[in-house]
C-alpha positions as CSV (number, residue, x, y, z in Angstrom):
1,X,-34.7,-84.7,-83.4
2,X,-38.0,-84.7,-85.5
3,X,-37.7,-84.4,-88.9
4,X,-39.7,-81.1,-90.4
5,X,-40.5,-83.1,-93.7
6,X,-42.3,-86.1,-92.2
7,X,-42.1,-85.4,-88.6
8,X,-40.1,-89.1,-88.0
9,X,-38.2,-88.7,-84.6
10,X,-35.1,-90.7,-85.6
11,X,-32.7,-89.0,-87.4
12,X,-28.5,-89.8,-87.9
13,X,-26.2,-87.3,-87.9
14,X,-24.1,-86.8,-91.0
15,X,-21.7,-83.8,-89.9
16,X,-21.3,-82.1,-87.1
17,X,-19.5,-78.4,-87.0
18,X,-18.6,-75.6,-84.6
19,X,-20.1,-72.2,-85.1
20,X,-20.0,-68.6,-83.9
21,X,-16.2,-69.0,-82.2
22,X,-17.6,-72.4,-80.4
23,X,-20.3,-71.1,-79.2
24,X,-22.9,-73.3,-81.2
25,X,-22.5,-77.0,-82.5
26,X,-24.3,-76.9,-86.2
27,X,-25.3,-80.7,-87.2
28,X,-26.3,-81.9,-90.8
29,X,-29.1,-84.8,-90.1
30,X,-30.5,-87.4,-92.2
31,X,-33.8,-88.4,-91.7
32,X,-34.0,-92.4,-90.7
33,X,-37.4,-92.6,-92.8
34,X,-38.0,-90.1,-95.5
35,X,-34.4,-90.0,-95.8
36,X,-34.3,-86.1,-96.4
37,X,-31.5,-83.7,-94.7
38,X,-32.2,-81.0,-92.7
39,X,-30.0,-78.8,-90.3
40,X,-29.9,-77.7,-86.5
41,X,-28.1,-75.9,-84.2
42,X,-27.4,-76.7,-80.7
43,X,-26.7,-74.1,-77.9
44,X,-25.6,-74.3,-73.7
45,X,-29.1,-73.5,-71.9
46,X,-28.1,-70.9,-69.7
47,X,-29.8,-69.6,-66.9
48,X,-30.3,-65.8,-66.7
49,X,-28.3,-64.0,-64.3
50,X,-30.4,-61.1,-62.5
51,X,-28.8,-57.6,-62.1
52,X,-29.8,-56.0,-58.7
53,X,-29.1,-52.5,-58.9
54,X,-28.7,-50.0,-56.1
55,X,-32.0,-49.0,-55.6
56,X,-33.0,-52.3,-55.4
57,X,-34.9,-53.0,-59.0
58,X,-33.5,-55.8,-61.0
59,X,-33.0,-56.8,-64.7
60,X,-31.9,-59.8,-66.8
61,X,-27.9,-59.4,-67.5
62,X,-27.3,-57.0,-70.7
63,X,-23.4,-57.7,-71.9
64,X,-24.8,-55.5,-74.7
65,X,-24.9,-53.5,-71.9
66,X,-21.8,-53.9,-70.0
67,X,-19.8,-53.5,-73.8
68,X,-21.4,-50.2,-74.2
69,X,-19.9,-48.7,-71.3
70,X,-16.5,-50.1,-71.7
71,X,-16.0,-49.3,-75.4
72,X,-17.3,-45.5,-73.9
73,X,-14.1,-45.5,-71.5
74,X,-12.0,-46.9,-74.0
75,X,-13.0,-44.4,-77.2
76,X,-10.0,-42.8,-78.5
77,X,-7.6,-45.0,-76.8
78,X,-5.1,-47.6,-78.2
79,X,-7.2,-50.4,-77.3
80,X,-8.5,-52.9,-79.5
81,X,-12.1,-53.8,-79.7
82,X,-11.2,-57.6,-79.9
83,X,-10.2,-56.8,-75.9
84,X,-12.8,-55.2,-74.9
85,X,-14.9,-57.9,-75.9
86,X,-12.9,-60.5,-74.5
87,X,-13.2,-58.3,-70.8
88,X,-16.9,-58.6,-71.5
89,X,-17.1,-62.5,-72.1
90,X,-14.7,-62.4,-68.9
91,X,-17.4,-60.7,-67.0
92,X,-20.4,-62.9,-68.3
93,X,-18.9,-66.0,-68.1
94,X,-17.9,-65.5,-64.2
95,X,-21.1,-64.7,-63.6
96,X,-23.0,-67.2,-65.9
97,X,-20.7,-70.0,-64.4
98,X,-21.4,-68.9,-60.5
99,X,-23.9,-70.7,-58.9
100,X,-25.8,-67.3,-58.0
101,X,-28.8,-66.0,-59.9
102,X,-28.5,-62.5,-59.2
103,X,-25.4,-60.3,-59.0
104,X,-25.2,-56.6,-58.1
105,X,-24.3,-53.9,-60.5
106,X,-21.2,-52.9,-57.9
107,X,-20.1,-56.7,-58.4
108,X,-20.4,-55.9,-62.6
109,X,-19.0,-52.5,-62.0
110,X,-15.9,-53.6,-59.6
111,X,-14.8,-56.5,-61.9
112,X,-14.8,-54.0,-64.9
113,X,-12.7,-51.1,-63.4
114,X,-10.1,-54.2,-62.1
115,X,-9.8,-55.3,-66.2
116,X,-9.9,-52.0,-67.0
117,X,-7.1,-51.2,-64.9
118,X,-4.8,-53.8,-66.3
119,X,-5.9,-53.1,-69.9
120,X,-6.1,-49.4,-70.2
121,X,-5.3,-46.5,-67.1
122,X,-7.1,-43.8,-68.7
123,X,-10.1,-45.8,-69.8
124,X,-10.2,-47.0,-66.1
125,X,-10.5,-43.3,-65.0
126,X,-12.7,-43.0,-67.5
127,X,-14.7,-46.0,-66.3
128,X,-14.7,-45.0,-62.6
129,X,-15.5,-41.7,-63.2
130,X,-18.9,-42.9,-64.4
131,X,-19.2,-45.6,-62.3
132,X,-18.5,-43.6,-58.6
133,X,-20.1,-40.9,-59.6
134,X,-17.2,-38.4,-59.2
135,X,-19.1,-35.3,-57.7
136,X,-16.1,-33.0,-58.0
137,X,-12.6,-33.0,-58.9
138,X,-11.6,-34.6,-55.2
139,X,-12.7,-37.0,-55.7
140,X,-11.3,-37.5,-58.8
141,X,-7.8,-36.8,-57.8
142,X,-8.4,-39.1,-55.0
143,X,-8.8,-41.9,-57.4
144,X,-6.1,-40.8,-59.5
145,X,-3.9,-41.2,-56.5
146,X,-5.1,-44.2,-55.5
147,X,-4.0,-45.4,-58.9
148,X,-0.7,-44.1,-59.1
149,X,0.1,-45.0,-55.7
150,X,-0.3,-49.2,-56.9
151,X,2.2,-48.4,-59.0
C-alpha cells in the first residue's frame, strides 16, 4: 500500500479491525520510510449481477431496490426491519455468490414471496399482489387459496 505522505510502497500494519457488521476490514498502517500512519479500508470486489427484466432490458442489481418493495408489503405489520433486511442480504448474497452474471426479476421476485411467506402471510399477499399483477379479485382469491391450502 503506498503511503499518501511520501508515496513509499512498503508499509506495516499496526491494527487491523472489522467494520460495517464484517463487511469491511479497516487497517491502521505505518509507513516503513517516513514512518507516518495512515488508514485504509479493504472490501470483497464483487462482480455486478445484471437484472433482466421481462421485457427484456437489463440493470445492475438494486437491493436498495429489492428493500423498498419488501418494507412496502411489510408496512404496518409486526415485522421488524432488522428482518427484512436480513431477507434482502439473503437475496443478494445468493445471487452475488452464483456463478451467473445476470438473474431475472421472476428469479428476485420468486425468492422474495418464498421469505415472505415464512416471515409474514399478509405481507406475502401483499408482495404477490404487486408482483403478479393481480388483475381482479380471482385472482387474488386464487392466491389466497393457494396459501391456505399449504397450510
Amino acid at each position: 500500500m503506498r503511503c499518501p505522505y511520501c508515496l513509499y510502497e512498503e508499509s506495516k500494519v499496526i491494527d487491523s479491525r472489522s467494520a460495517d457488521d464484517g463487511e469491511r476490514i479497516r487497517r491502521r498502517r505505518e509507513c516503513a520510510k517516513c514512518g507516518k500512519r495512515f488508514t485504509t479500508h479493504e472490501t470483497v470486489e464483487t462482480i455486478p449481477v445484471i437484472v433482466v427484466k421481462n421485457d427484456k432490458s437489463r440493470e445492475p442489481f438494486d437491493r436498495n431496490k429489492l428493500l423498498s418493495g419488501l418494507i412496502k408489503a411489510c408496512e404496518k405489520r409486526p415485522v421488524p426491519l432488522e428482518k427484512i433486511e436480513l431477507i434482502a442480504n439473503q437475496i443478494e448474497s445468493r445471487f452475488q455468490s452464483s456463478l451467473e452474471k445476470e438473474v431475472t426479476s421472476k428469479e428476485i421476485g420468486e425468492l422474495a414471496m418464498e421469505k415472505l411467506k415464512d416471515l409474514d402471510e399478509v405481507a406475502y399477499v401483499r408482495f404477490a399482489s404487486v408482483y403478479r399483477q393481480f388483475k381482479d379479485i380471482q385472482t387474488f382469491m386464487a392466491e389466497l387459496d393457494k396459501l391456505l391450502s399449504e397450510k
